[in-house]
Residue, then its C-alpha position, 0 to 999 in steps of 0.5 A: x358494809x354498814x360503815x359504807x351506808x354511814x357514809x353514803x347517807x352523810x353524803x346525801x344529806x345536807x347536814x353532811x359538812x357539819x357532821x363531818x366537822x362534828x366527826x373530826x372536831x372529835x378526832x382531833x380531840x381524842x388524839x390530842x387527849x392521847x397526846x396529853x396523857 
């Protein structure tokens, strides 16, 4: 439920695109650093 309301506000808000290349900048990363090691 709380996921869920995360998401619905990121859509509503304008900043949405940027936190959503915030979001997978950081999973790229951390799959990356999971790679690496």
């Amino acid at each position: 439920m709380r996921t869920n309301r995360l998401l619905a506000s990121l859509l509503l808000s304008d900043n949405y695109t940027i936190d959503a290349k915030r979001m997978l900048a950081k999973i790229r990363f951390v799959h990356f650093v999971i790679r690496v090691t």
